[in-house]
C-alpha positions in Angstrom: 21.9 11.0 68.4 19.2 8.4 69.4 17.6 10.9 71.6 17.4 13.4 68.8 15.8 10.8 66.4 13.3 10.1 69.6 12.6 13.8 69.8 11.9 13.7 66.5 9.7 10.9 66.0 7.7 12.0 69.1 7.1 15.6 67.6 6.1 14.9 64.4 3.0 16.9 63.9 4.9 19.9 65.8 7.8 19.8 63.7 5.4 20.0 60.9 3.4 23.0 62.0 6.5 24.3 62.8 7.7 24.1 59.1 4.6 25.0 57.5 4.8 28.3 59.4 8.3 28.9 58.6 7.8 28.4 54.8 5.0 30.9 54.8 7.0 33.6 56.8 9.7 33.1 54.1 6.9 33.4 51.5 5.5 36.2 53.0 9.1 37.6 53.1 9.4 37.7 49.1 6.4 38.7 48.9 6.4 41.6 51.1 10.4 42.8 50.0 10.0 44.9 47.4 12.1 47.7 46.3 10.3 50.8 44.7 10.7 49.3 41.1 9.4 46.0 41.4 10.6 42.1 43.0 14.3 42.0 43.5 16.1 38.5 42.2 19.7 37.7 41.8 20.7 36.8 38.2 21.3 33.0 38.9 17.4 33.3 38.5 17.4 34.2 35.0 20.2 33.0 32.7 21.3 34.5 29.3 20.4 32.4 26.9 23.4 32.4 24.9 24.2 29.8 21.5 26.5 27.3 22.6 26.7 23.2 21.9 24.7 20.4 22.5 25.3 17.0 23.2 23.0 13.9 23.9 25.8 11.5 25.6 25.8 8.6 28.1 29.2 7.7 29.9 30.1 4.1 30.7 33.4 2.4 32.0 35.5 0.3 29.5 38.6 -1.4 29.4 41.5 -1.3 26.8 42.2 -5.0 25.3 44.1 -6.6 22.6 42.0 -7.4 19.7 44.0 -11.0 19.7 45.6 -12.7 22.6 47.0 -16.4 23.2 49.2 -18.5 26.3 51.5 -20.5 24.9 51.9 -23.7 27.1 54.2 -27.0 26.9 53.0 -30.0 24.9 55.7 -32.0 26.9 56.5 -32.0 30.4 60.0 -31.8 29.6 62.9 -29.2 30.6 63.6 -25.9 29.0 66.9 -26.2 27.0 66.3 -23.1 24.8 64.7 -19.7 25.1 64.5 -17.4 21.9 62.2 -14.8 23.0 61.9 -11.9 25.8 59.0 -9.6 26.7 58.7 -7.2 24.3 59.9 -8.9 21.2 57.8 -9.1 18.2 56.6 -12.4 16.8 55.3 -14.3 13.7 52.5 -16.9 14.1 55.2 -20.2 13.9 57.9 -18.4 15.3 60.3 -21.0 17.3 60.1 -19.6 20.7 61.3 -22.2 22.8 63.0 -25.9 22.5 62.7 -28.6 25.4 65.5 -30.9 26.2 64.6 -33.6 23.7 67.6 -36.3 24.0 65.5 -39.0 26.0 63.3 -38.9 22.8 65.8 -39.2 20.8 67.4 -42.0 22.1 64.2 -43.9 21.8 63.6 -42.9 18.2 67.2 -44.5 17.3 66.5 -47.9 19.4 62.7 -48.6 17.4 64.6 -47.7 13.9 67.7 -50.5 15.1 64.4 -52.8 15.8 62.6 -52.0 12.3 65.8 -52.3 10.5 66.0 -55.5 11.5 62.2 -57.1 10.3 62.9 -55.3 7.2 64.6 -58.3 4.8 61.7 -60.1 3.5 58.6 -59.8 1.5 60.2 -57.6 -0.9 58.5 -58.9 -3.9 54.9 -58.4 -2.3 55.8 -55.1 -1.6 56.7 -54.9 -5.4 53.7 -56.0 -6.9 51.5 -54.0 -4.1 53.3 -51.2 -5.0 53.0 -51.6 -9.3 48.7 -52.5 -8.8 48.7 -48.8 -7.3 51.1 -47.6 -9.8 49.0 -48.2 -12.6 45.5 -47.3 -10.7 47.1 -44.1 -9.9 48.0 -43.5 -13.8 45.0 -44.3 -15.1 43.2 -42.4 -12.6 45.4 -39.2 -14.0 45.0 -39.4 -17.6 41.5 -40.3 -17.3 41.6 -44.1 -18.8 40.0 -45.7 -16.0 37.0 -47.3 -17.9 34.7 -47.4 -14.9 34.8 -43.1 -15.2 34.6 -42.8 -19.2 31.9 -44.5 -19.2 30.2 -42.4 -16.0 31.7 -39.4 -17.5 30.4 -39.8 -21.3 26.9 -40.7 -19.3 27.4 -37.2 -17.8 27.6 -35.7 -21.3 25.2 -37.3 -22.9 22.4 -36.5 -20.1 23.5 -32.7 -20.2 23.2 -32.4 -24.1 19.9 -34.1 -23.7 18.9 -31.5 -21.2 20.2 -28.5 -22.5 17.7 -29.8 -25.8 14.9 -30.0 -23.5 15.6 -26.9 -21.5 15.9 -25.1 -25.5 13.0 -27.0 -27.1 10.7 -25.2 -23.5 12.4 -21.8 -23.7 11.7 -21.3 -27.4 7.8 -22.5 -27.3 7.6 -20.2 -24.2 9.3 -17.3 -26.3 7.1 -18.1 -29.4 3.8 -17.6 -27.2 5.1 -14.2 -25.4 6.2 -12.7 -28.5 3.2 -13.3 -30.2 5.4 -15.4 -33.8 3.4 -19.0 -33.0 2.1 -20.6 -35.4 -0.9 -21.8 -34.0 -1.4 -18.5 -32.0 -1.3 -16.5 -35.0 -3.6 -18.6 -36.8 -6.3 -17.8 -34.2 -5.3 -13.8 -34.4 -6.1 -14.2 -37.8 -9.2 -16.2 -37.1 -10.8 -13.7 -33.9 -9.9 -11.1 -36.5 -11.9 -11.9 -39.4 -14.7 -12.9 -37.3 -14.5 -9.4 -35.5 -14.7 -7.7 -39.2 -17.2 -9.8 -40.2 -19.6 -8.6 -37.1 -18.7 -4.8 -37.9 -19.8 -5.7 -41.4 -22.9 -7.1 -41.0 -24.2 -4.6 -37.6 -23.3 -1.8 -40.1 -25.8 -3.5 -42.4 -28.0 -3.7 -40.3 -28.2 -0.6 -39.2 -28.6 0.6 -42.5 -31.6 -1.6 -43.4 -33.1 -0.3 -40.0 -32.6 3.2 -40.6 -34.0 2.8 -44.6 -37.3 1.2 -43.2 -37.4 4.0 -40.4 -36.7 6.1 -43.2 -40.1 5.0 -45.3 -42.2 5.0 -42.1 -40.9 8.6 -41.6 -41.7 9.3 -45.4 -45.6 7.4 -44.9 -45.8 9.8 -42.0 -45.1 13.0 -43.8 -47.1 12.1 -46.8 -50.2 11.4 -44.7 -50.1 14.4 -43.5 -49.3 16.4 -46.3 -52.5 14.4 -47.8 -54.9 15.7 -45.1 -53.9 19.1 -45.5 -54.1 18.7 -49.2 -57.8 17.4 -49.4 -58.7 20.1 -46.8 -57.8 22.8 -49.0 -59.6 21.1 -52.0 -62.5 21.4 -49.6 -62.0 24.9 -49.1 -61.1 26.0 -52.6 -64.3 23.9 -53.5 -66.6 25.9 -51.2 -64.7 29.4 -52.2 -65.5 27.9 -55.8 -68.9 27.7 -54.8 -69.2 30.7 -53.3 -67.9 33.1 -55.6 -70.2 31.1 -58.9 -73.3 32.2 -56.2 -72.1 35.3 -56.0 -71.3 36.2 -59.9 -75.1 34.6 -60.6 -76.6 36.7 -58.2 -74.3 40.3 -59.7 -75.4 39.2 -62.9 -79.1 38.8 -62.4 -78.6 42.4 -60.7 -77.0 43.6 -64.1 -79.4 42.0 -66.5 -82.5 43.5 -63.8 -81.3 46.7 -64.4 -81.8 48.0 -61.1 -84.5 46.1 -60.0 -84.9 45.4 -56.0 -83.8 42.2 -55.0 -85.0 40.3 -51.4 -82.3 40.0 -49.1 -83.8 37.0 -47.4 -81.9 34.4 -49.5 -78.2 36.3 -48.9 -78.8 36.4 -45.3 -79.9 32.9 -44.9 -76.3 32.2 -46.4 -74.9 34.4 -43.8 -76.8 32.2 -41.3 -75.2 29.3 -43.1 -71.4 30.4 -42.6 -71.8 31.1 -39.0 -72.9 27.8 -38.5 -70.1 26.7 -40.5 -67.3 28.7 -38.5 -68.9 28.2 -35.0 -68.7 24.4 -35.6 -65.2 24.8 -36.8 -62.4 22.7 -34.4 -59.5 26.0 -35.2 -56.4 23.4 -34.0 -57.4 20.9 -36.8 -54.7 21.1 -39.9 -55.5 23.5 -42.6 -58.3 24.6 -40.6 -56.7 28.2 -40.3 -57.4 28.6 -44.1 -61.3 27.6 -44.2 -62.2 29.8 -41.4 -60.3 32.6 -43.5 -62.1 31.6 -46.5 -65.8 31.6 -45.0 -64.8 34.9 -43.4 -64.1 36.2 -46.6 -67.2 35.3 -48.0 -68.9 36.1 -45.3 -67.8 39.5 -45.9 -69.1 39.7 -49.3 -72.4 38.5 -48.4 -72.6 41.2 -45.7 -71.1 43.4 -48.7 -73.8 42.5 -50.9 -76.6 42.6 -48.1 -76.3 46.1 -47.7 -75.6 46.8 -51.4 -78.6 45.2 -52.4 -80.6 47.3 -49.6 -79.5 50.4 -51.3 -80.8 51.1 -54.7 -78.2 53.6 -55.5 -75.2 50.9 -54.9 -76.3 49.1 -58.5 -73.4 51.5 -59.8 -70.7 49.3 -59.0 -72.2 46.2 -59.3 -70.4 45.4 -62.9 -67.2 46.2 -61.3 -67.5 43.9 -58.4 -68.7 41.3 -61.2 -65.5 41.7 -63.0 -63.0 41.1 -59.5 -65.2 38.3 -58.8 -65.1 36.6 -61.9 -61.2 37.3 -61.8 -61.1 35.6 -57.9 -62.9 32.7 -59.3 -60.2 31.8 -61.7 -57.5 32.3 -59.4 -59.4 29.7 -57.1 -60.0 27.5 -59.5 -56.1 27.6 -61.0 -55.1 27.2 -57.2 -57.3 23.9 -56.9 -56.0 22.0 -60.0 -52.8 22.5 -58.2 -53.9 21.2 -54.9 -55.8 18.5 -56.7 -52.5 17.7 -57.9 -50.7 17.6 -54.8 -53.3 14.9 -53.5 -52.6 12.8 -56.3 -48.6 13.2 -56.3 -49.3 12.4 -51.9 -51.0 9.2 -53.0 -48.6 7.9 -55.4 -45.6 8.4 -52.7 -47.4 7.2 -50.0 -48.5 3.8 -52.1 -44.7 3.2 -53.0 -43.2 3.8 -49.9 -45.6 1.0 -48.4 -44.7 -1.5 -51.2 -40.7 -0.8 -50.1 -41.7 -0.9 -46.6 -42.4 -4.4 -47.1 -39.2 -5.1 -48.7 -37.5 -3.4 -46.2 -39.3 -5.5 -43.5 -37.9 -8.7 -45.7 -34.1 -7.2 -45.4 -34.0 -6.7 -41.8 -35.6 -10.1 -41.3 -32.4 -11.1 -43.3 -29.9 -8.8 -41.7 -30.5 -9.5 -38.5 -30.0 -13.5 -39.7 -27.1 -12.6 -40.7 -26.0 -10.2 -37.8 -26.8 -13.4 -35.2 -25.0 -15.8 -37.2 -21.9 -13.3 -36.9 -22.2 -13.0 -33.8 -22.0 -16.7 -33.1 -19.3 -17.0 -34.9 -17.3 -15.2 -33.2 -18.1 -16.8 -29.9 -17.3 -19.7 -31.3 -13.7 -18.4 -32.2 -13.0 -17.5 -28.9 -14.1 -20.5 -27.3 -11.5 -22.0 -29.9 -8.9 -19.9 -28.6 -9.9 -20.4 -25.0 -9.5 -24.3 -25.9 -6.5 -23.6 -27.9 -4.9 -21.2 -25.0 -4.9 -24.5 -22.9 -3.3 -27.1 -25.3 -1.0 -24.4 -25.8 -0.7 -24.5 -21.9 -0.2 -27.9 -21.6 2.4 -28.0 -24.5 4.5 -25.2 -22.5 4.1 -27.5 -19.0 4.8 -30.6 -20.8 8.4 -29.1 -22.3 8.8 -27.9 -18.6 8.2 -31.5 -17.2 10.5 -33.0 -19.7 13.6 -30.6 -19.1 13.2 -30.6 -15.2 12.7 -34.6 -15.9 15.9 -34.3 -17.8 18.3 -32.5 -15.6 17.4 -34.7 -12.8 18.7 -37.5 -15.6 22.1 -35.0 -15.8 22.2 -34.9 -11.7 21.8 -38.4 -11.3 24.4 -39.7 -14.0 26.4 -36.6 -11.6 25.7 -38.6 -9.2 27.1 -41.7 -10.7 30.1 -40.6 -11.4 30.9 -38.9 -8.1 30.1 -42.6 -7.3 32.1 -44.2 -9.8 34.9 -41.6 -9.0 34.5 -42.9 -5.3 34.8 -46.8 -6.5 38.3 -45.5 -8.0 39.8 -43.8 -5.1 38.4 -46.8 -3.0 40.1 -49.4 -4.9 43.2 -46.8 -4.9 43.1 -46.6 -1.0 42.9 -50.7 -1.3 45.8 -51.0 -3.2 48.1 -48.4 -0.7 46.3 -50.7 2.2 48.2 -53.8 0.6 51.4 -51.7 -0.1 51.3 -51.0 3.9 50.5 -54.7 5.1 53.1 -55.6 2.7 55.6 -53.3 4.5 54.0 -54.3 7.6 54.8 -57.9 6.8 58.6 -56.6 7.1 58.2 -55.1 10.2 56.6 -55.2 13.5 53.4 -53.1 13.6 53.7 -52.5 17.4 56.9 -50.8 16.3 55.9 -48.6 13.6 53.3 -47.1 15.3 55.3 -46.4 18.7 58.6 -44.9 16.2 55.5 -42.8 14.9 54.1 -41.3 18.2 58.0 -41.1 19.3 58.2 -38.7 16.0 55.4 -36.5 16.6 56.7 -36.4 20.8 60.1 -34.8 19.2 58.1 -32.1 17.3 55.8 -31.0 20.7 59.5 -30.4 21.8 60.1 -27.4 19.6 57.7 -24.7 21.0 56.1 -22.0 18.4 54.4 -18.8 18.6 50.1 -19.6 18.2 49.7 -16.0 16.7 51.3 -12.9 15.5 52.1 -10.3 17.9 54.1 -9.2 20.8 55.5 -11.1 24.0 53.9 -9.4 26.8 54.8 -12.2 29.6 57.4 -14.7 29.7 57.4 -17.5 32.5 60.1 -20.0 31.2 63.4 -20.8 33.2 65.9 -22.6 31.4 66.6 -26.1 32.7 63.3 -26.6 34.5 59.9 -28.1 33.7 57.0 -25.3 33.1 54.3 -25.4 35.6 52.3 -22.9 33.8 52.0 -20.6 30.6 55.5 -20.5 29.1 54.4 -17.0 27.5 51.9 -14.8 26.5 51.3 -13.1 23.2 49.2 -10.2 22.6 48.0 -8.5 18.8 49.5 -4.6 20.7 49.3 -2.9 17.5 45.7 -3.1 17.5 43.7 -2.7 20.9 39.9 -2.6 21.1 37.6 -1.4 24.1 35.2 -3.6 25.7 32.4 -1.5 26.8 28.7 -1.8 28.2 25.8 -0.4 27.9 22.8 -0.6 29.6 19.0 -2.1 28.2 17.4 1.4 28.1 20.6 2.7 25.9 20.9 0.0 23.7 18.2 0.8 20.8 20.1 4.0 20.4 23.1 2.4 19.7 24.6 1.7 16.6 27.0 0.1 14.8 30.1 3.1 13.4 28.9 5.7 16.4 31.7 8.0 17.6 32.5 8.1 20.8 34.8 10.2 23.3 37.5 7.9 25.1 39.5 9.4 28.1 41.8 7.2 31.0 42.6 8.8 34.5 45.8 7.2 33.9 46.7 9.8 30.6 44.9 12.6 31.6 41.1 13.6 30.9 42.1 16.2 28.9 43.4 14.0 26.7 40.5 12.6 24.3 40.3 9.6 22.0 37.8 8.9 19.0 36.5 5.9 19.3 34.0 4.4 17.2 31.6 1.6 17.8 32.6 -1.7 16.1 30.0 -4.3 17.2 27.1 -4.7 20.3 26.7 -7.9 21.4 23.0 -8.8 21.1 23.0 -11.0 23.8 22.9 -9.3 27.5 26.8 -10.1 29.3 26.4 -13.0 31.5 27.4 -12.8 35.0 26.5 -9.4 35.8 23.4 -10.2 37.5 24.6 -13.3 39.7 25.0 -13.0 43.3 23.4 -11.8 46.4 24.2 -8.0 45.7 24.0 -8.4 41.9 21.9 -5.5 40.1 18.9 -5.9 38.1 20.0 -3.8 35.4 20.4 -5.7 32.6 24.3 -4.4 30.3 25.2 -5.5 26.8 28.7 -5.9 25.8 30.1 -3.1 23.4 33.3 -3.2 21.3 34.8 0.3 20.1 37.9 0.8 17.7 40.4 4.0 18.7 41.3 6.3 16.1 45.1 7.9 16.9 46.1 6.5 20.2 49.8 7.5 19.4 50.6 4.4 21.7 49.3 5.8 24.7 46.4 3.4 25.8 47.9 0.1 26.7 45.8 -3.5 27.1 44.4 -3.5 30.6 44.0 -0.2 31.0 40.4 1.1 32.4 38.8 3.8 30.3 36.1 6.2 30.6 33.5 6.1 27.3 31.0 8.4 26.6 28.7 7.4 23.4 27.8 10.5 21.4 23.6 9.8 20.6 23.2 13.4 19.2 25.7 16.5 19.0 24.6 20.2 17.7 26.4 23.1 17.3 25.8 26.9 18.0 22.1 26.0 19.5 20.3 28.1 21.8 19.7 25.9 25.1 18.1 26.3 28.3 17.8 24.1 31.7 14.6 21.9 31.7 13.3 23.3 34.7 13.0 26.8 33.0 10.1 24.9 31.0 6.5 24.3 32.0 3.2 23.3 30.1 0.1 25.0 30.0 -2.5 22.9 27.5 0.0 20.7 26.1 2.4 23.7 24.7 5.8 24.1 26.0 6.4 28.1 27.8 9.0 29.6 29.7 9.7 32.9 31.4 11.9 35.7 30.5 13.6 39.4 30.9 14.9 41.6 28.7 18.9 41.6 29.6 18.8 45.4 30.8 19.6 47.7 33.5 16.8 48.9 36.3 13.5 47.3 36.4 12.1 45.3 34.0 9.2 43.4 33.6 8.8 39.0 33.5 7.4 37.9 29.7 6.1 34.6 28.9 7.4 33.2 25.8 5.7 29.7 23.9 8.7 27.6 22.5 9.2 24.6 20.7 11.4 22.2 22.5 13.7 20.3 19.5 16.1 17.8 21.5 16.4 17.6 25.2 18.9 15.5 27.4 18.5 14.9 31.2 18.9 18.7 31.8 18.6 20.4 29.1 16.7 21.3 25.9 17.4 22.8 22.7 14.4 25.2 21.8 13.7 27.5 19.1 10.6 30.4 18.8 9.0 32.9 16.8 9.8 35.4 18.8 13.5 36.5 19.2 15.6 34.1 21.9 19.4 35.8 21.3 20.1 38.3 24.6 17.1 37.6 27.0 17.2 35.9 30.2 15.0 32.9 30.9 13.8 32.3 34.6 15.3 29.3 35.5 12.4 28.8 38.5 9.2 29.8 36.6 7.3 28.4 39.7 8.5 31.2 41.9 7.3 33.9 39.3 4.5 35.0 37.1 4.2 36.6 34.0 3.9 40.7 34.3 5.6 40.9 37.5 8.2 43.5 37.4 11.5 42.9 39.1 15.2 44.4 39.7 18.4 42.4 39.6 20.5 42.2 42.2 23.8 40.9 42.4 23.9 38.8 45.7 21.4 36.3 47.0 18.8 37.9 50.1 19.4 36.4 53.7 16.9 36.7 56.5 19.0 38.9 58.5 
């Protein structure tokens, strides 16, 4: 065998090439022996992926215990002279199980009474008077008429009732102030109120008086303008006036001529005149739309009478044109008595809406006075109610003060009389003190106490059962001195498992987990529920002590069984397996039938079906996983495929054939 390992350490690199060459000849094997319808693979390749359950477990060892357990030992090393109990029995915590031989003890019990007996004949009336002064402490104590603890007591009272005032006195201020009914809060509701309306009153004032005097400046406004335009069309109507008089003096000389030529000179000189009139015109002025019409007009008839009076012949109509003109010239005058009177009517609004104006100037003046003095007032109510929100503070803190300063009166006068009621027993204790050193006085003290101890030696004699349960060992022979545990008790009606668990498993436990229990010694098929009762947050000591100790760090477990049916006894060694996660009717596969590609979870598949078939790649989701397999789910249909269990041996696309055995390199 050394020579072998020599050979082998010696021919390292060859051993190497020697492998790499065999591993490609295999390769090239599989890659190279194909049947006519594609790769050939045995179907432990590719599983069906059929539903089936789940489970997320770990397995630990445990061991069955009683939930209670107890030795019973000897108080007395002394003889057994009586045994009441064998293994097996059932017990009650108390239970006489055992007597030791107790004569020596009594026999010294009866010589210190014989002694005491004798001291006992003097001092009676000491005892009697000790014994009457506790008497009556102890009677007044009970029907309460020790005078030291009514007066304590009544202080009690008296410092509650005082409290209880105090602690009513703060709660009904405090009430008062959240519900809104004080006095003194309501009072400054009423106040901040009627400052508020008095504000709304006077800004609406205000507003009014600013809106009437915008109101007359608006009016001023208009009326000017109306005024302009009014005196503009005077103007016109004035120079139409004008006009037209010209005009009827000039067709009435023409009448009363008779025909006779007149020069045209004079007419076309006016014409001149209007042209210079409408050239020098501004046409966006007010009313100036109406002039220009006007001199047009006359213009017109100028023109009219130009060529009329260059034509003999036209005198025919001359006394008609006389008559329209005359008739235009009323009409123009009727229109500028009206004008005339809008100019006066625009003067006489215009002149009283400046005299209010100043009156209205006057009442804002006022109302604003009066809107600043509003305003002030009702800053000066808040900063009352700011002030009075304080008092009103301090009021509230200074019933607090005086209850809490109260019941620590109540406490301390508690205090008092737990004190005083401490005085009382103390004197009581005092007075049983002189009743003993009065019976003391007829006995010797040395023998008292020993006649005591001998007492509580003869009641270590009588052995008793520390718990409830069953006797599961017994070690007691009758007539001899116990050198050990006389027996041992054990709770078998209800038995526990004491588990670990290991610090990467912990977290995942919890407290009323379920559990599957089995014991080599009933049979594995035989399967307990167990449930987890507590974990130890502390890791078990001792486990990691040693030379050869482990580095894994365990915590301690405890686990109740459901339905033992008696079966699982204390000591024996169990097998646990904590249930993390269980699922039912999921479709699973082996974790190495899953790779990656760009963070997403794939595996390969066939369809399950005779001849050859070709390898599909599949994305999946991967839901719960244990250490070697994974519960998946996908888009696409999973039931009655099979899934490549060695993806890294095959691509997707390659066709293949099943074949029942594995190949050999024959």
């Amino acid at each position: 065998m050394t020579k072998i390992k020599n050979f082998f350490k010696g021919h390292k690199k060859l051993i190497l090439i020697l492998a790499v060459i065999a591993v490609g000849a295999v390769g090239a094997k599989s890659l190279f022996f194909k049947a006519e319808d594609g790769l050939q693979i045995t179907k432990t390749d590719a599983i069906l992926l059929e539903k089936k359950d789940f489970e997320i477990v770990v397995s630990e060892i445990g061991e069955a215990v009683s939930e209670d357990s107890a030795m019973v030992y000897a108080e007395k090393q002394l003889p057994v002279k009586e045994i009441n109990v064998e293994v097996g029995d059932e017990v009650q915590r108390d239970q006489v199980i055992a007597k030791l031989d107790d004569s020596m003890i009594k026999q010294q019990i009866a010589l210190k009474q014989a002694m005491i007996a004798s001291n006992n004949k003097s001092a009676s009336a000491q005892i009697k008077s000790a014994k009457d002064k506790l008497k009556d402490a102890n009677k007044n104590l009970e029907e309460g008429t020790n005078s030291t603890l009514i007066a304590a007591n009544n202080a009690v009272i008296s410092a509650y009732d005082q409290w209880q005032s105090a602690e009513k006195s703060y709660d009904d201020y405090r009430r008062s102030l959240n519900m809104g009914y004080n006095d003194q809060l309501l009072q400054q509701d009423s106040l901040a109120e009627t400052a508020q309306d008095s504000l709304k009153a006077t800004q609406l004032n205000y507003n009014q008086s600013l809106e009437k005097y915008n109101s007359l400046q608006r009016s001023i406004s208009d009326n000017s303008a109306n005024l302009r335009n009014a005196n503009m069309r005077v103007d016109s109507l004035k120079d139409r006036e004008a006009a037209l008089n010209s005009r009827i003096n000039e067709l009435t000389s023409r009448v009363e001529g008779a025909g006779a030529f007149k020069d045209v000179s004079a007419l076309e000189q006016q014409l001149l005149d209007i042209d210079l009139k409408l050239n020098s015109i501004d046409r966006t002025a007010p009313g100036a739309d109406s002039l220009v019409s006007n001199l047009e007009s006359r213009r017109k008839e100028i023109w009219d009478q130009i060529n009329m009076n260059s034509n003999e012949d036209s005198f025919a109509g001359v006394e008609t044109e006389l008559e329209s003109l005359k008739q235009q010239l009323r009409d123009v005058q009727e229109n500028l008595l009206s004008v005339q009177g809008d100019v006066t009517k625009y003067e006489a609004e215009i002149e009283t809406a400046k005299k209010q104006l100043e009156s209205g100037q006057m009442e804002i003046e006022q109302q604003s006075l009066a809107l600043e003095k509003a305003k002030k007032d009702l800053k000066e109510v808040d900063e009352q109610r700011q002030k009075s929100d304080l008092t009103r503070k301090d009021q509230l803190e200074t019933y607090r003060k005086n209850a809490e300063d109260l019941k620590s009166a109540y406490e301390g006068a508690l205090r008092n009389l737990d004190v005083a009621e401490a005085a009382v027993k103390a004197e009581i204790n005092a007075l049983k003190s002189n009743v003993s050193l009065a019976d003391a006085g007829s006995d010797n003290s040395v023998n008292s106490v020993d006649l005591k101890n001998l007492y509580e030696d003869l009641e270590k004699t009588v052995v008793k059962a520390p718990i409830s349960g069953t006797v599961t060992e017994q070690n007691m022979i009758k007539g001899q001195v116990p050198a050990n545990y006389m027996a041992k008790i054990d709770t078998v009606d209800r038995i526990i498992v004491k588990s670990k668990a290991k610090e990467f498993d912990i977290n995942n436990l919890k407290v009323g987990m379920t559990a599957d229990i089995t014991s080599d010694a009933i049979g594995k098929t035989k399967v307990f529920k167990g449930r987890v009762e507590s974990i130890n947050p502390t890791p078990v000591q001792g486990m990691n002590e040693g030379p050869s100790a482990s580095k894994e760090v365990f915590y301690e477990v405890k686990l109740t069984i459901e339905d033992r049916d008696n079966l699982i006894k204390p000591g024996m060694t169990l097998r646990v397996k904590y249930i993390f996660e269980r699922q039912k009717d999921v479709l699973t596969v082996p974790l190495n039938a899953i790779y990656q590609k760009k963070d997403k979870d794939f595996l390969l598949y066939v369809e399950d079906s005779k001849g050859s078939v070709e390898i599909k790649e599949m994305p999946v989701t991967v839901k719960s996983s244990n250490d070697y397999e994974a519960v998946i789910s996908s888009k696409e249909k999973l039931e009655g495929i099979r899934v490549i269990t060695s993806p890294d041996k095959f691509t997707a696309g390659t066709k293949v054939t099943f074949v029942e055995e594995e190949m050999t390199d024959e």
